[in-house]
N, C-alpha and C positions, 0 to 999 in steps of 0.2 A: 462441544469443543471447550467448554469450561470457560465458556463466557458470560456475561449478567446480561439477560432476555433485558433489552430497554424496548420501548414505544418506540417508532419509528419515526414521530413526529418531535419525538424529545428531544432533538439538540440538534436536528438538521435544519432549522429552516422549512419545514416543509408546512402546506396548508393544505390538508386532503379536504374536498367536500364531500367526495364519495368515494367507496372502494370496491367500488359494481364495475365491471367490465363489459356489463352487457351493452351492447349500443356505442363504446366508449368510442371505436372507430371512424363513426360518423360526426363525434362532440368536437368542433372546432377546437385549435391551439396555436398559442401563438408563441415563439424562443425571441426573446428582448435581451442583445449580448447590452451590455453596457456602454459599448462607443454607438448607440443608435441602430447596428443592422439588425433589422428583424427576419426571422421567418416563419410562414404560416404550415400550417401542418393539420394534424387529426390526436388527437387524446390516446395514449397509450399509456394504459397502468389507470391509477389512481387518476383519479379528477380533479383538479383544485389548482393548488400553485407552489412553486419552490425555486428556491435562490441556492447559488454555489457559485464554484469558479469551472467556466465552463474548459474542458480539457477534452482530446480523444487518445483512441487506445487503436490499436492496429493490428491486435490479433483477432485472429480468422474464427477463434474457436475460443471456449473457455469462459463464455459470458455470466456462466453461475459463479465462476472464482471470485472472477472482478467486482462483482454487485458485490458479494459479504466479503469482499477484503476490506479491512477497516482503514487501511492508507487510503481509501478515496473516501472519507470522511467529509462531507460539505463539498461535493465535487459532482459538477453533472457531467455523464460519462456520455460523449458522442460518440458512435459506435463506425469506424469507416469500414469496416466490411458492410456489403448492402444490405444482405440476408441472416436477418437474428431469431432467433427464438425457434429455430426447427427442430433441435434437438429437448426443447419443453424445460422443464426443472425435474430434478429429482431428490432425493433423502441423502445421496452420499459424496456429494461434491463442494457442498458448499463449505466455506474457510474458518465461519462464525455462525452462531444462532440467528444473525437477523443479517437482512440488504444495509449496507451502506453509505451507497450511495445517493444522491441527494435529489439528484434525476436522472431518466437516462434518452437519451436522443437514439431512433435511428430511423434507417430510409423505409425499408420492406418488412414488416415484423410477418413472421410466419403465419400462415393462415391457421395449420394443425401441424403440431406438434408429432413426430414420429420417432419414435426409439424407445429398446424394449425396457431403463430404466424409466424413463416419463413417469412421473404422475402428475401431472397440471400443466396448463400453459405459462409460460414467461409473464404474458401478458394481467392474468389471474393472477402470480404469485408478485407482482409489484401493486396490481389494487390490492393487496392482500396487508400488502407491507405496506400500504400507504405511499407510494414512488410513483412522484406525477411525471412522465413520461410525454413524448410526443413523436409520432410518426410521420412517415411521408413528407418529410422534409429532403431538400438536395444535403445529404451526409458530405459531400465532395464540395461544396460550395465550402459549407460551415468546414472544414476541417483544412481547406485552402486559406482561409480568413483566417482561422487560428494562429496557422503558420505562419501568416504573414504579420500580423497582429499582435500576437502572444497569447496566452491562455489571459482570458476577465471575468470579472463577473456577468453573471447570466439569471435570466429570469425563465420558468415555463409558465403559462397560464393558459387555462382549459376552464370549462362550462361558466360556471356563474364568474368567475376570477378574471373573465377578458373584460378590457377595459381601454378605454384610449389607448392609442401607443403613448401620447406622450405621460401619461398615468401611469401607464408600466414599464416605462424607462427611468422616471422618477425614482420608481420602487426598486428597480435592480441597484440603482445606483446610490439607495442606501445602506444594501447591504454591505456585510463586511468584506473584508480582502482578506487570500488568504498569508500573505506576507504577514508575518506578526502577528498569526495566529498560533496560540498552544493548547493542541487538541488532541496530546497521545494520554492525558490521562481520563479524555472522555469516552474513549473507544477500551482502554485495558482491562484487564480484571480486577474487580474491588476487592478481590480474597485470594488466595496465594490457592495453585491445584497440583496434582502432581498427574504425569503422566507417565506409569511405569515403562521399562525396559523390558520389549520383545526377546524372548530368550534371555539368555545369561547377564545378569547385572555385571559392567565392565566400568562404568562411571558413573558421575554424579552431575548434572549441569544447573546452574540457577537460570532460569531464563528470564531477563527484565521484560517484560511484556507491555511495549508502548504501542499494539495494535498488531500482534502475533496472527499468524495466519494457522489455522489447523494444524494442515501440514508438515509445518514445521518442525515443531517434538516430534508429531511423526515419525520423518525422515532422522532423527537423534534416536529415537526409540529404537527403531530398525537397526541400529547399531552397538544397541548394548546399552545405552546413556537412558539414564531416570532422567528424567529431566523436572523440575521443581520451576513453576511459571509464576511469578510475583507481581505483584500489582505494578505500574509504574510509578509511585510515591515508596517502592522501597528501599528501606535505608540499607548501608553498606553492615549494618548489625543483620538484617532481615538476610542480605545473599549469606552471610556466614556461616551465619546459625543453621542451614541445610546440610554446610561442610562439603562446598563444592569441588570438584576436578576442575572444573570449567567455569564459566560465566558468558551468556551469550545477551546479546541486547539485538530486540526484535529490530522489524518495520514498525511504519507507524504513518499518522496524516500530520501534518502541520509544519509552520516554517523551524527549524534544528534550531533557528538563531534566541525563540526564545526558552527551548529545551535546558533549559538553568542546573536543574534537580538530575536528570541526569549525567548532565556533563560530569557534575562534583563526584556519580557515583561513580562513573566509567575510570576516574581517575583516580581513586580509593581501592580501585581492581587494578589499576593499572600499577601503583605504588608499590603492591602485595604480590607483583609476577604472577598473579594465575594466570592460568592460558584462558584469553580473550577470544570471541568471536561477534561480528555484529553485520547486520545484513540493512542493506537500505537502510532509514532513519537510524540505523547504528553504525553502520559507515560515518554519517553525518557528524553523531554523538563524537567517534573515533575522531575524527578532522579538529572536532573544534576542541577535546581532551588535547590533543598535541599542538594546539594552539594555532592551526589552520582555522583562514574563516571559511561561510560557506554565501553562497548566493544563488537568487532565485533564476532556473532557467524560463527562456523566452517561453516555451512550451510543453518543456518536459519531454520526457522518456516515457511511453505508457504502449505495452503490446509484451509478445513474446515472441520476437522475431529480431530483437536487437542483436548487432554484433559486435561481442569484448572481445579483446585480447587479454590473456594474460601473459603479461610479460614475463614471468617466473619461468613460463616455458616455451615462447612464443605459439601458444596454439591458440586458435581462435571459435571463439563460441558463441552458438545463438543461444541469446540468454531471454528471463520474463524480467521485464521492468517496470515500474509506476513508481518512479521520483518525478518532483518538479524545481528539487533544489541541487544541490551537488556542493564539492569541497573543492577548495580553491588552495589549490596546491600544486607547487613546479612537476610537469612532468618529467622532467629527464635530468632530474640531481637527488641525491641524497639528502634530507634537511636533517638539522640538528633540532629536536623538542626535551620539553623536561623525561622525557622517559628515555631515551636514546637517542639513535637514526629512525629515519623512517624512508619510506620511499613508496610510490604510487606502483601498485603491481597489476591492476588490471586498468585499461581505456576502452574505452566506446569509441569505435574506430568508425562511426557518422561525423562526431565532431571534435573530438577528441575529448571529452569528458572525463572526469577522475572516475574511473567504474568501481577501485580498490585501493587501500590500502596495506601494509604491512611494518610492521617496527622489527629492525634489524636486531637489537639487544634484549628484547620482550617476546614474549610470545602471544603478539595479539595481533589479527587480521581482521581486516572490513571489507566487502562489496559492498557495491551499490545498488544490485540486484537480489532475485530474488531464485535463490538457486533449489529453494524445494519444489519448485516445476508444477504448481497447482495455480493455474493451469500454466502451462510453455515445454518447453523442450528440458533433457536430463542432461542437457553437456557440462550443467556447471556442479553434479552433485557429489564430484569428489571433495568439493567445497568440504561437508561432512567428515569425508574421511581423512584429510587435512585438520580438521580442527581435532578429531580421538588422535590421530596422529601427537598430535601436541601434549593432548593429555598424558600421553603413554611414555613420552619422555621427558616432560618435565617433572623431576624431583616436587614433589610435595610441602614439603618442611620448610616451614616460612611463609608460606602463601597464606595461612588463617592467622596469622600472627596479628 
């Protein structure tokens, strides 16, 4: 995927003691949320201990996506489907070279692994990666609590790492939060990659890469679009110098608000009319470029079963999500920003959430999701062809100026 292979242990949090799976089922575990509620459980994955902000996720299907999507950076992933890990790991699913995520919760992990990709168990490929893990826990308890609670921080701890409760509520409780956290430049590429255009070269895209999923050039490759993936520290000289059509600005993990270094770029594309695109944490970028703030939700968006509207046409789509922040911007008027109008074109019709942006005088759009469907449903992947659309008709001349 054109990511830098890091340790697993490198910047999550995590305390592996072991990455043996053998027996791991029977090794006690205990989940320590931060306001006190515990639960006991059995060792899944790695053995040892790790810290994150505990969140869940909703979809049924797609648990290899979610582990190496780099938006759940320092995030322990509670699983509410009951039954995980049946369909095993394989070679061509996953979004980035490494897991993740920080830990992962769930109730029933599969016994064996069946399907004719398989080659390993879930279980193996998180002792592998170092992802301390815990089973047989009530998923529906913890995932009720959440809700009611909000997403906190969270502790797992397994084999030699259990210890008093009040020892390991101590320890959850000095980890960090992830409010005011900036972590898209510890998940993006250190070195700029390209990923050629399937068939016929029709454009050229920069893609700012604050935690890029696979997929994504992918689904632009598939189109005709080179796409050129850039570290997230690159400068508005770095997108130029490719001689873009486009500009796209990934996902990513961490809170938008203190996203500085991109903001300045998105609005240095913005200044120049290229045709902008940005998805999840560039939705974010997009809000607070037009001088929208954003804030943190109670629990977040996380599954692929959500449903937007896009207003543009009123039709409605089950979309894949993993935000826990969002833009804070009027639903139903037109604002005035330094680049034009703008106005909110898609909502999350659970709670009304900004799902989308669009500027009325510019040609730049943002979701808030995540419309190249690894894993979730294809209803939002015109998204894509919306965005070569732009490129196709916006005149050129002036945009590298």
């Amino acid at each position: 995927m054109g990511r830098d292979p890091q340790s697993p242990d490198q910047q999550d949090g995590r305390r592996t003691m072991t990455t043996s799976t053998r027996g791991t089922g029977k090794v006690p575990a205990v989940l320590v949320l931060e306001d006190g509620r515990i639960f006991r459980g059995r060792a899944y994955g790695a053995v040892g201990e790790t810290f994150g902000e505990a969140v869940f996720s909703t979809g049924m299907t797609g648990y290899q996506e979610t582990l190496t999507d780099p938006s759940y950076h320092r995030q322990v992933v509670v699983m509410t489907a009951p039954h995980v890990g049946n369909t095993g790991v394989n070679d061509e699913d996953a979004e980035s070279k490494r897991i993740w995520v920080s830990g992962y919760v769930v109730r029933d992990p599969a016994r064996t692994p069946s399907n004719w990709r398989s080659r390993r168990s879930l279980d193996d490929e998180l002792a592998a990666q170092g992802v301390v893990g815990i089973s047989g826990i009530d998923t529906r308890a913890l995932t009720r609590h959440l809700r009611e609670r909000g997403a906190m921080r969270v502790g797992i701890f397994s084999g030699d790492a259990v210890r008093d409760d009040a020892a390991l509520l101590a320890r959850v409780q000095e980890a960090p939060q992830m409010a005011g956290a900036d972590l898209s430049a510890e998940v993006a590429t250190s070195e700029p990659y390209v990923v050629p255009a399937i068939g016929e070269k029709k454009f050229t895209v920069a893609a700012v890469d604050l935690g890029i999923k696979g997929m994504t050039p992918q689904r632009m490759a598939e189109r005709g679009i080179e796409v050129h993936v850039l570290p997230a520290t690159a400068t508005v000289e770095d997108v130029y110098a490719v001689e873009p059509d486009g500009v796209f600005f990934s996902n990513g993990p961490g809170d938008p608000a203190t996203a500085d270094h991109p903001v300045a770029l998105m609005r240095a594309v913005l200044e120049r009319g290229t045709p902008l695109f940005g998805i999840c944490f560039g939705n974010q970028i997009l809000g607070r470029a037009l001088g929208f703030g954003t804030y943190k939700l109670k629990y977040g968006h996380r599954g692929i079963n959500q449903p937007v509207q896009d207003r543009t046409t009123g039709k409605v789509e089950v979309t894949a999500h993993n935000h826990g922040f969002a833009v804070d911007a009027p639903l139903d008027e037109v604002s005035d920003t330094p680049f034009g109008r703008a106005e909110v074109s898609h909502v999350c019709l659970n709670d009304n959430v900004v799902e989308g942006l669009q500027l009325l005088d510019k040609p730049a759009f943002s979701v808030q999701y995540h419309p190249e469907a690894a894993a979730g449903p294809h209803d939002a992947a015109y998204l894509f062809d919306r965005f070569t659309s732009l490129m196709s008709t916006v005149p050129m001349e002036g945009q590298r100026a």
